[in-house]
C-alpha positions in Angstrom: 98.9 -51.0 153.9 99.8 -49.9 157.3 103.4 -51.1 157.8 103.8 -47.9 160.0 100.8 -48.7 162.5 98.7 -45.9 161.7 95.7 -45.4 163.4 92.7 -46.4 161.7 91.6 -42.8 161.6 95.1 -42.3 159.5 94.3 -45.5 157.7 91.0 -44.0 156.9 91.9 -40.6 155.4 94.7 -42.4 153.5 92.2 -44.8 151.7 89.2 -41.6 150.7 92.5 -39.8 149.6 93.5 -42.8 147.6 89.8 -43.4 145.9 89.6 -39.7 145.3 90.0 -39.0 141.6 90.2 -34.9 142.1 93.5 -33.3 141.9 94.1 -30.7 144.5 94.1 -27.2 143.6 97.8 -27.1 144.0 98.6 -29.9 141.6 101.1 -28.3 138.7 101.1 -25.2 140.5 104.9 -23.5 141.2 106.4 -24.9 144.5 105.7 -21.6 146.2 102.6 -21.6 145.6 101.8 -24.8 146.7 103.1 -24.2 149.9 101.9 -21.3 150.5 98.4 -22.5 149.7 99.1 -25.5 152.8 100.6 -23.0 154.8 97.6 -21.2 155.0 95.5 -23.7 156.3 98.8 -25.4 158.7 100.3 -22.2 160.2 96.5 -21.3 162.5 97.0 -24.6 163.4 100.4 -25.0 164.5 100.0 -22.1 166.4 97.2 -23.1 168.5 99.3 -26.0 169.2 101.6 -24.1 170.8 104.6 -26.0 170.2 107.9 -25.3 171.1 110.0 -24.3 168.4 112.2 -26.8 168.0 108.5 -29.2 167.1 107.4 -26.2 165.5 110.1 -26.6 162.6 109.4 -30.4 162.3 105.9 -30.2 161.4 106.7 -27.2 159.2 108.8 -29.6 157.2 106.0 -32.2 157.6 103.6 -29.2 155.8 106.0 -29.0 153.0 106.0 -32.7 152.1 102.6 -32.8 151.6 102.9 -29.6 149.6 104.8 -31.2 147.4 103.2 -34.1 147.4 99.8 -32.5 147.3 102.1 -30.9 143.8 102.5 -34.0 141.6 100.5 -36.7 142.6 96.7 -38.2 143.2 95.0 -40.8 143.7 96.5 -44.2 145.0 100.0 -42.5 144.4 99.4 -39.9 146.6 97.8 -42.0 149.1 100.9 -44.6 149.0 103.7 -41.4 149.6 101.3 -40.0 152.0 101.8 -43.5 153.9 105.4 -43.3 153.5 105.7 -40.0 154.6 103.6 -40.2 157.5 105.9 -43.3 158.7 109.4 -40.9 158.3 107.7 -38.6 160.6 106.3 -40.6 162.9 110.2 -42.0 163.0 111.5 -38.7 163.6 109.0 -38.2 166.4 106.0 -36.3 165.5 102.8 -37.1 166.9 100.5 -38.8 165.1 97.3 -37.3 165.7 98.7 -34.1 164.7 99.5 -35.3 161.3 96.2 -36.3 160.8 94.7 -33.2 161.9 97.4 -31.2 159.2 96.9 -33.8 156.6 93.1 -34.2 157.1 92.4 -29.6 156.8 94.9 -29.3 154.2 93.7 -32.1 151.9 89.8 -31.0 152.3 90.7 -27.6 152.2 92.3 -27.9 149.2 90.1 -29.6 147.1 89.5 -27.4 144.1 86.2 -25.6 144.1 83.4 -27.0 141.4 80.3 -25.6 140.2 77.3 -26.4 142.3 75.7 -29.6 140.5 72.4 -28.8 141.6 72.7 -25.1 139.9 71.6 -23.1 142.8 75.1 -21.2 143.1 77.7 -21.7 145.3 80.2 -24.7 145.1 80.4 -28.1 145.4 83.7 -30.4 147.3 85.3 -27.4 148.7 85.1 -26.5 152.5 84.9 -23.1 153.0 
């Protein structure tokens, strides 16, 4: 791993996404509502970044590659595309630590919600 020079903090999210064995909430779902779902979690903070718009659009494409990735695979296949997508965009320009940031909040926000283990109510692996 790590033909693209990722940080090790990219490195890092890349290899819990890649041990993880829970399928996103959006996995199967229709493309729109995949993206919408990363969108949600994306758009507060792309606009806190305050990007121009030209930047604005970029990582807005970024968001819907991982949508769709976030759509079909898991595992070390999602981990692998993840890698291989972070290097197009890095490529193309983006900024690194920003695509962390996106791809760190959208991944643990969308970890599907599971019963509390310890019974007490609430749930368990999803940041709320």
């Amino acid at each position: 791993m790590n033909q693209y020079n990722l940080s090790r903090e990219t490195l890092a999210l890349l290899s819990r996404i890649g041990r993880s064995e829970a399928r996103q909430s959006v996995y199967n779902k229709a493309p729109e509502e995949s993206e919408r779902a990363c969108f949600e979690v994306a758009d507060p903070l792309l606009e806190a970044a305050g990007l121009r718009l030209v930047y604005l659009n970029q990582y807005r494409w970024f968001v819907r590659e991982l949508s769709k990735l976030f759509r079909i695979l898991s595992g070390p296949d999602l981990a692998f595309h993840l890698e291989t997508c972070f290097g197009k965009w890095l490529n193309l320009g983006l900024e690194p630590r920003t695509m962390t940031l996106l791809l760190s909040d959208i991944w643990q926000r969308l970890v599907p919600a599971t019963p509390d283990p310890t019974g007490k109510g609430g749930h368990h692996g999803a940041r709320r």
